[in-house]
BADOVEX-701097 format. One line per 4 residues: their letters; for each residue x, y, z of C-alpha. Coordinates in steps of 0.02 Angstrom, whole numbers. Each point is the difference from the previous one (the first is absolute). Layout:
! residues N
a = X,Y,Z ~ ... .
END
This chain:
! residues 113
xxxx = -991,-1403,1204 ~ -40,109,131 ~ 105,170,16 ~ -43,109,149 .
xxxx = 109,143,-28 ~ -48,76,177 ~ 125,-152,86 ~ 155,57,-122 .
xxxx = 87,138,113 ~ 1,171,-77 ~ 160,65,-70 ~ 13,189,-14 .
xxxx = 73,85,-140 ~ 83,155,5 ~ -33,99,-167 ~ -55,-166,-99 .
xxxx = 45,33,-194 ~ 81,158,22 ~ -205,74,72 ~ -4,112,161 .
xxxx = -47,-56,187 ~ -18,-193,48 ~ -82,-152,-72 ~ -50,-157,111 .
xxxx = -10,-146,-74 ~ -32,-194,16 ~ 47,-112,-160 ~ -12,-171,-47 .
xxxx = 103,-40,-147 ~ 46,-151,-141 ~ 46,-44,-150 ~ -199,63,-74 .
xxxx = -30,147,97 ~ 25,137,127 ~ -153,19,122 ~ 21,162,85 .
xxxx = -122,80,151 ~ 85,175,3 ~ -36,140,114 ~ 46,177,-38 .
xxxx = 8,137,124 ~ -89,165,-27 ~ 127,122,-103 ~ 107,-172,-56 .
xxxx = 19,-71,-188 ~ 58,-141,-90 ~ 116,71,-129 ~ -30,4,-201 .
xxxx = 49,-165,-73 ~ 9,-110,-137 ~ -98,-149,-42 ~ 116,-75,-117 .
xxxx = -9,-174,-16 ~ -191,-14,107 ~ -126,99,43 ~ -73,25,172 .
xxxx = -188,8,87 ~ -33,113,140 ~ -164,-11,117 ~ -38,134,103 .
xxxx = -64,-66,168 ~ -15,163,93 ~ 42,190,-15 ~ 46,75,-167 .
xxxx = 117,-10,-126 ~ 70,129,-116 ~ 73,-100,-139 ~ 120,88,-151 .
xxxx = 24,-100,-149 ~ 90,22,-171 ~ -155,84,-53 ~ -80,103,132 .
xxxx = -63,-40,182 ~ -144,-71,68 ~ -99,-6,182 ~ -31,-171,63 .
xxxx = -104,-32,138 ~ -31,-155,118 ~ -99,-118,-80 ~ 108,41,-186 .
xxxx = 130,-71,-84 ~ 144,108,-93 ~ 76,-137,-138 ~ 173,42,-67 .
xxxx = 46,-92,-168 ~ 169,-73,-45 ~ 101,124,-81 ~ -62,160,93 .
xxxx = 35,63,161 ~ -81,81,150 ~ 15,66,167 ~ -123,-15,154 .
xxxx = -26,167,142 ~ -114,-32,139 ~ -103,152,-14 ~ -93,74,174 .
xxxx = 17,-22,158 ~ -1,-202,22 ~ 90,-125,-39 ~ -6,-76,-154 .
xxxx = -16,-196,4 ~ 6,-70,-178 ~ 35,-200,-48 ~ 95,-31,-166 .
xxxx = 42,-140,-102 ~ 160,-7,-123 ~ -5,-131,-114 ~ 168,-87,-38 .
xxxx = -41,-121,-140 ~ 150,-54,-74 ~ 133,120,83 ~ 113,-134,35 .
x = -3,53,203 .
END
């Protein structure tokens, strides 16, 4: 199955998770996973939260992320990948002057949905 996120219209989100600015992004979702191409404007955020029942993958494409986690923070540049466990919880700031284009995968393995 092919999924080419760029043909899902992008939905903006006005201070996604309780973070700062805007968040654009194109999702494909079912009863597995959530498949996410997100793109976060310079000076936006996606709020702290709370893996609690999955955990979630995050690949930077472009720009740079500032990521805080339970534990500290970390710099992730294009090309990385920022992995936040089930149980712990993180937030994601687009750090410069460019956008920051990330795609992120939420397992859903036996949630029910």
């Amino acid at each position: 199955m092919i999924l080419d996120l760029q043909h899902i219209s992008e939905t903006p989100i006005h201070n996604f998770k309780g973070g700062d600015g805007m968040v654009y992004t194109r999702m494909y979702s079912d009863d597995l996973n959530r498949i996410m191409l997100a793109r976060i404007t310079p000076g936006s955020s996606i709020g702290m939260h709370t893996h609690e029942t999955n955990s979630e993958i995050v690949y930077v494409l472009s720009g740079t992320a500032r990521i805080m986690m339970d534990d500290g923070e970390e710099i992730v540049h294009a090309g990385q990948t920022h992995y936040c466990p089930k149980g712990h919880r993180h937030a994601t700031y687009c750090e410069g002057n460019e956008d920051l284009v990330v795609y992120a995968v939420v397992p859903e393995h036996g949630q029910g949905k």
